[in-house]
C-alpha positions as CSV (number, residue, x, y, z in Angstrom):
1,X,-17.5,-3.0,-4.2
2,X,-14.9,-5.3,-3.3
3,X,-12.3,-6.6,-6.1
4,X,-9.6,-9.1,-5.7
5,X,-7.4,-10.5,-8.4
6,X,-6.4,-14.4,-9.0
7,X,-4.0,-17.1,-10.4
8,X,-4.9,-20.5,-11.5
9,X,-1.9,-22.8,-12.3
10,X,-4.0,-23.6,-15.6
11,X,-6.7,-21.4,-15.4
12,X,-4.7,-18.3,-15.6
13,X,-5.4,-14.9,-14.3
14,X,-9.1,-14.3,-12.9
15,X,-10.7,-10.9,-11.1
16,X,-13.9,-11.5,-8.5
17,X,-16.2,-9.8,-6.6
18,X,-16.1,-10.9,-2.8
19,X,-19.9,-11.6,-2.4
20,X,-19.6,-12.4,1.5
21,X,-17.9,-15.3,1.8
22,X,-18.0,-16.6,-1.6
23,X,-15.8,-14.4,-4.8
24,X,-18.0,-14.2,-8.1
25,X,-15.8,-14.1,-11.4
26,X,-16.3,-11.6,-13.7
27,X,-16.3,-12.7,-17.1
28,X,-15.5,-9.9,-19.6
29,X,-11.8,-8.8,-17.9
30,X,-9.2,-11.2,-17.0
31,X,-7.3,-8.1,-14.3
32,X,-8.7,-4.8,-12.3
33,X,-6.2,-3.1,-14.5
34,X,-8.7,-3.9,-17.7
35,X,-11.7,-3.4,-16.0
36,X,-10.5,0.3,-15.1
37,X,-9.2,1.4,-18.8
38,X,-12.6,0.1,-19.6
39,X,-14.6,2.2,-17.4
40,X,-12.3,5.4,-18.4
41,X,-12.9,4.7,-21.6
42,X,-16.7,4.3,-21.5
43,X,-17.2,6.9,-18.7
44,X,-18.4,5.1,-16.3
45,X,-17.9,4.0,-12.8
46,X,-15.8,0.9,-12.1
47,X,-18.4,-0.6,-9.7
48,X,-21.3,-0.5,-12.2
49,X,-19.1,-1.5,-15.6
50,X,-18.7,-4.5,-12.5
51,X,-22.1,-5.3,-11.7
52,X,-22.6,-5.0,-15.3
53,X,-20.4,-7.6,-16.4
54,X,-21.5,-9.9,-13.0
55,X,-25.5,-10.4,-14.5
56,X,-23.7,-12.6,-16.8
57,X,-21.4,-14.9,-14.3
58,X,-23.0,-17.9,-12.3
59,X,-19.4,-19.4,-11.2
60,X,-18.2,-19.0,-7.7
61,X,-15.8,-19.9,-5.3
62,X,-15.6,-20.4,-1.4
63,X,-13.2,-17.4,-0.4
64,X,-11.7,-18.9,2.7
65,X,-9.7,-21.6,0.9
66,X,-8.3,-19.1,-1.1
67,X,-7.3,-16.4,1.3
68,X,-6.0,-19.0,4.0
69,X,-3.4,-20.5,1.2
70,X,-5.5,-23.8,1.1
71,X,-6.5,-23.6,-2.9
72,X,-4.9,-24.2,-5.9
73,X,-6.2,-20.6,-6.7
74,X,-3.7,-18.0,-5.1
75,X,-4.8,-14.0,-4.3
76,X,-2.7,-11.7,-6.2
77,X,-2.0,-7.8,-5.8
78,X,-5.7,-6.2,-6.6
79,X,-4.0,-3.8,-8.0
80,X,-1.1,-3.5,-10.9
81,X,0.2,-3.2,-14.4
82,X,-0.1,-6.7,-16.0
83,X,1.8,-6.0,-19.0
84,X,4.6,-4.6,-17.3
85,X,5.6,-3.2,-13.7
86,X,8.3,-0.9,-15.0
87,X,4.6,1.2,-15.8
88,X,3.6,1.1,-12.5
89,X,5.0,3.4,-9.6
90,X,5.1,3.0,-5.7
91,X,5.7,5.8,-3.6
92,X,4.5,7.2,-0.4
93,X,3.6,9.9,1.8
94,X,5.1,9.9,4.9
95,X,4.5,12.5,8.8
96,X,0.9,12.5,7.3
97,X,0.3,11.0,11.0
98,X,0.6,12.5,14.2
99,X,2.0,9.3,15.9
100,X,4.5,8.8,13.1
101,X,5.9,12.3,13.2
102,X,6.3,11.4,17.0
103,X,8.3,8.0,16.3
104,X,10.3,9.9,14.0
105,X,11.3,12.6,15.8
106,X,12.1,10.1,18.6
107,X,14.5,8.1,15.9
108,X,16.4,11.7,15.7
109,X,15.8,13.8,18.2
110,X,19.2,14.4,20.4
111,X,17.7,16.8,22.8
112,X,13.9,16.8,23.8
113,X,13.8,20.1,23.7
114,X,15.1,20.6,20.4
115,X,12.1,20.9,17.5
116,X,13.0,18.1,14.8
117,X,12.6,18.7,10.8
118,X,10.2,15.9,11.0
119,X,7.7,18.0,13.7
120,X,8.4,21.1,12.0
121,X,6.7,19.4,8.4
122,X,4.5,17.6,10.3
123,X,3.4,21.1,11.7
124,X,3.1,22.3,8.2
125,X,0.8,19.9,7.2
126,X,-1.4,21.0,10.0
127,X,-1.7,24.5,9.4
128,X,-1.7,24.2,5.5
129,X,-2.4,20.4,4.6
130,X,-5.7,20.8,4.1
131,X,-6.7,23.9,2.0
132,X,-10.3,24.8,0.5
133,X,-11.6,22.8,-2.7
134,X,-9.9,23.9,-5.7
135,X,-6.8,25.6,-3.7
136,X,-3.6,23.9,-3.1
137,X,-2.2,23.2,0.4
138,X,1.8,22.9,1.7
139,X,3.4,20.0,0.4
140,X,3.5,17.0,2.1
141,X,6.8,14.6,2.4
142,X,7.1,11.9,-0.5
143,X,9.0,9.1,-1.1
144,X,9.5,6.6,-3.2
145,X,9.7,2.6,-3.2
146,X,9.6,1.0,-6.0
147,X,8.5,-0.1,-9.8
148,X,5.3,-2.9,-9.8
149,X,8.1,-5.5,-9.6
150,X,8.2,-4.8,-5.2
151,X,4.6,-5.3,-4.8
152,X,3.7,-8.6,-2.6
153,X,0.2,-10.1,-2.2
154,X,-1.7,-11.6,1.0
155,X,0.1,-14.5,2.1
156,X,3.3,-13.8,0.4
157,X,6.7,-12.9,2.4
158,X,8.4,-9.9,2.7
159,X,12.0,-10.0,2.3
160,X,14.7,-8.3,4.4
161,X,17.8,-8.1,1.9
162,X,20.8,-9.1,2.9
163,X,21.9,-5.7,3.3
164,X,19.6,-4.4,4.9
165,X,19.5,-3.4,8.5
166,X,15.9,-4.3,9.8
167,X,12.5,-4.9,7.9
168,X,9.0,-3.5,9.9
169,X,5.4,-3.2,9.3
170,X,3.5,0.0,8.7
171,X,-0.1,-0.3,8.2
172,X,-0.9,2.1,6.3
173,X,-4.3,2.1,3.2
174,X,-2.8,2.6,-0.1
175,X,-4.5,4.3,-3.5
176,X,-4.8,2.5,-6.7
177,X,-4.4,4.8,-9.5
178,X,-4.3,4.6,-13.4
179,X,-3.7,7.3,-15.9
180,X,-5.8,8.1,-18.5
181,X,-5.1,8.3,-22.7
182,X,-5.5,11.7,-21.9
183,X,-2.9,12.0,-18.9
184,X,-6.2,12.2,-16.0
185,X,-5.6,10.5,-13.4
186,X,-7.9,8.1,-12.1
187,X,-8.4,6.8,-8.3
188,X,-9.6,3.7,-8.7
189,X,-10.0,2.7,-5.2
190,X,-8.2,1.7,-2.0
191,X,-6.4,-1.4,-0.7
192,X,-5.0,-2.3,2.7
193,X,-1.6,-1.9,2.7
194,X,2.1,-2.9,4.6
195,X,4.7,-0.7,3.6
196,X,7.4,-2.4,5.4
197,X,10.8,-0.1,5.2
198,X,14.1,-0.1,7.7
199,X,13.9,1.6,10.4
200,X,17.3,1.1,12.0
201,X,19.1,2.2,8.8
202,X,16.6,5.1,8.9
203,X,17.1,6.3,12.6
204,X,20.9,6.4,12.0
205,X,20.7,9.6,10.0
206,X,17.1,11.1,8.7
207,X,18.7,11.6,5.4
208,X,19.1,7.7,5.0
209,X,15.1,7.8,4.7
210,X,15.1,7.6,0.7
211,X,17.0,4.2,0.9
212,X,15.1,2.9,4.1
213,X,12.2,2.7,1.7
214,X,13.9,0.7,-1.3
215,X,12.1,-2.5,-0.2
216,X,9.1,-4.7,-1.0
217,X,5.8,-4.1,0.3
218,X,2.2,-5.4,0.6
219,X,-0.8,-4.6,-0.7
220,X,-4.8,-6.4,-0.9
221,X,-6.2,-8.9,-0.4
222,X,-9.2,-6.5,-1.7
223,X,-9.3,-3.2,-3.5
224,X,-12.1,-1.1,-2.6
225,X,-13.9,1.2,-5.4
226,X,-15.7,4.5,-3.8
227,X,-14.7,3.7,-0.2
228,X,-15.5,6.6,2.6
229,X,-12.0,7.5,3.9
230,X,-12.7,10.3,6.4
231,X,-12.4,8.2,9.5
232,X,-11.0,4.6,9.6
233,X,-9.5,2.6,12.6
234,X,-8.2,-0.9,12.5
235,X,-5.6,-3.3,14.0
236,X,-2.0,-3.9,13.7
237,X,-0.2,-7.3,14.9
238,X,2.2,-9.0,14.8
239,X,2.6,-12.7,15.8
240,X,5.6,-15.1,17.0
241,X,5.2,-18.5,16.8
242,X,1.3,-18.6,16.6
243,X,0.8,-15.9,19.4
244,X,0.1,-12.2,19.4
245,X,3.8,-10.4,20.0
246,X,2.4,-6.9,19.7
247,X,-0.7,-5.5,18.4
248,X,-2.1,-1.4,18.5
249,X,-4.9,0.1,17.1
250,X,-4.5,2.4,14.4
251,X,-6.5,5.4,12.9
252,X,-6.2,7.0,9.5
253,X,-8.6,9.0,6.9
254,X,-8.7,12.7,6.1
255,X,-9.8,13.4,10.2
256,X,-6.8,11.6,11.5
257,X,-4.2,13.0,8.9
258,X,-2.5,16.4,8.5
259,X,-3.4,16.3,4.6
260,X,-6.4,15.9,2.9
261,X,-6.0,13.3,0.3
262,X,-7.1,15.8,-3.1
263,X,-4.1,17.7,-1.3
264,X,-1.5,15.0,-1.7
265,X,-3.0,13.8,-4.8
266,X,-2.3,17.1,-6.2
267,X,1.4,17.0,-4.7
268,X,1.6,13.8,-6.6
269,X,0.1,14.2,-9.6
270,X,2.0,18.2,-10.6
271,X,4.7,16.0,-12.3
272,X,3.9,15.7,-16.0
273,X,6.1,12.2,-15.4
274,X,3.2,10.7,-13.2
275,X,0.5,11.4,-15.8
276,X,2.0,9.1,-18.7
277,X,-1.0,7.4,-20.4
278,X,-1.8,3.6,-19.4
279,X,0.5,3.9,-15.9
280,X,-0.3,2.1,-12.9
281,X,0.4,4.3,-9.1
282,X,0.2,2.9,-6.0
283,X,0.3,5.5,-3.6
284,X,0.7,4.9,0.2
285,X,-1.1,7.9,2.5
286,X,1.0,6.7,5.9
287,X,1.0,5.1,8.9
288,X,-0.8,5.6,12.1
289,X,1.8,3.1,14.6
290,X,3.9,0.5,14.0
291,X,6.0,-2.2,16.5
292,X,9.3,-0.5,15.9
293,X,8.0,2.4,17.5
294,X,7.3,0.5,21.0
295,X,10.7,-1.3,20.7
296,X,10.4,-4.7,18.8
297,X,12.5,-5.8,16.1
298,X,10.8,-7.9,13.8
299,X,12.7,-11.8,13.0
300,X,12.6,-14.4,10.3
301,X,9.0,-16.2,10.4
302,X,6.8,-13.0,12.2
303,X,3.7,-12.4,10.8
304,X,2.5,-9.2,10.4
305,X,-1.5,-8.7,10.1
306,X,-2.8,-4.9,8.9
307,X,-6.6,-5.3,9.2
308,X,-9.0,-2.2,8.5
309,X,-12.6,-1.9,9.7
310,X,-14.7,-1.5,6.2
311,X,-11.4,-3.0,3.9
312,X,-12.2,-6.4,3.7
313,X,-10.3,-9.0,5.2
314,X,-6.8,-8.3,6.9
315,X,-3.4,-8.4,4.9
316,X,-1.2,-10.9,6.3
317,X,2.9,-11.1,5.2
318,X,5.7,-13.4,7.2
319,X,8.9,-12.0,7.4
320,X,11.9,-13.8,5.5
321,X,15.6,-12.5,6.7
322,X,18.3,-13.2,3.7
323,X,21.4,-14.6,5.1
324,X,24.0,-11.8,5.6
325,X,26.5,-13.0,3.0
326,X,26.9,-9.2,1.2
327,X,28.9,-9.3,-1.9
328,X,30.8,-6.4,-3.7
329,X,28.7,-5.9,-7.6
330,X,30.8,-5.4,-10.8
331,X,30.0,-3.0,-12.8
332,X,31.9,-3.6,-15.7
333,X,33.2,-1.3,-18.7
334,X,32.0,-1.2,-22.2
């Protein structure tokens, strides 16, 4: 089942099933969010609690309007906290990929011969990422990006701050998670995701990584409950002035990673911080290929497009460039 979320200047907040090209409303929860403590709390899956709730909806919409920015109706994130995004936690995995160890090294590596930190972990993964059921595996490189406040939906910009060095794509699929009264997590589903970090303040020193990621990034349009993810490809592009810059395939899912995904969940989820009751995680697995890595630097009005087979339809962000007029911050005494 695909789920997006929606805003109505006067009809408020609205969740739908995309039922081909049309989106049916569900009529008992106004956000994915509610839908999800519902099914935890009844015990049952968040697709059928869904259909469920659908036997009594007749109103529909025609989805193109909405997901080309041509309705009143906007998409939102399918995925958050509604109450509050200090509750909800962003974070990433990162050399989960073969060719993003192989960028990275190449952002650090100052002689070819030389084995970087990021091969070496990337190695790790290999040999232990992926342990039997109930075991657990080498842990993976994590990062994080952001509270709920960062997150951007289909059709909005992504922001390069002022200071910042650079702003890129990386397609990457995302998990949607929300913790229990009882501190269980729950995967929800997936999303399509753009996790859009600086890569020229990264490749100046790896241990400028953690900042690299401060930055806003993109999930939706559609979250995906029970999705297969042992072997997904897709597109990456990115478009200048109405025509394709750059675009790769990509691959990710369990046989095209150096983790399985129970492995980084588990990673994850040891901290008794990220099982507080009633949060919201989004969790990104990692990217496959993106632009920087063949040499392009992204400017103000690209569009980037992440589109995976079996996701719905592709995420698609333009990039906006603050003006570069840095100023110092107080911080004032009490």
């Amino acid at each position: 089942m695909h789920l997006v979320q929606l805003v109505h200047p006067s009809q408020g907040h609205r969740i739908a099933v995309v039922e081909g090209d049309h989106l049916r409303f569900l009529t008992g929860f106004q956000s994915t969010y509610d839908l999800a403590w519902a099914a935890i709390g009844r015990q049952v899956k968040i697709d059928e609690l869904a259909t469920e709730d659908l036997s009594s909806s007749s109103q529909t919409l025609d989805y193109a309007p909405i997901y080309e920015g041509r309705s009143s109706w906007k998409l939102r994130v399918p995925f958050d906290h509604p109450g509050d995004p200090c509750h909800c936690l962003v974070s990433g995995t990162g050399l989960t990929h073969k060719a993003s160890a192989a960028n990275r090294a190449k952002m650090h590596q100052q002689d070819p011969a030389t084995v970087t930190d990021s091969q070496r972990m990337y190695q790790w993964g290999l040999e232990g990422g992926s342990p039997p059921a109930g075991t657990v595996g080498v842990q993976p490189e994590w990062f994080y990006k952001g509270d709920g406040g960062i997150l951007r939906a289909h059709n909005e910009p992504l922001t390069v701050p002022a200071f910042a060095e650079d702003g890129g794509e990386e397609p990457e699929i995302a998990g949607a998670y929300l913790i229990g009264p009882d501190g269980t997590p729950y995967r929800v589903g997936y999303m399509s995701g753009n996790e859009f970090s600086d890569h020229i303040m990264e490749r100046r020193n790896y241990l400028y990584l953690a900042p690299s990621k401060l930055r806003e990034c993109a999930i939706g349009p559609e979250l995906v409950t029970r999705a297969g993810f042992q072997s997904v490809d897709g597109i990456v592009a990115v478009e200048r002035g109405g025509d394709v810059l750059w675009s790769a395939m990509i691959f990710t899912g369990e046989k095209n990673m150096s983790h399985t995904v129970a492995n980084l969940e588990y990673h994850h989820f040891k901290y008794a911080a990220h099982r507080r009751p009633g949060d919201v995680h989004i969790h990104f697995y990692g990217a496959d290929a993106f632009s920087f890595g063949a040499g392009i630097q992204l400017q103000q009005g690209d569009a980037m497009m992440v589109s995976w087979t079996g996701f719905g339809r592709p995420l698609r962000n333009t990039l906006r460039v603050e003006e570069k007029n840095v100023k110092s911050i107080e911080v004032k005494t009490l």
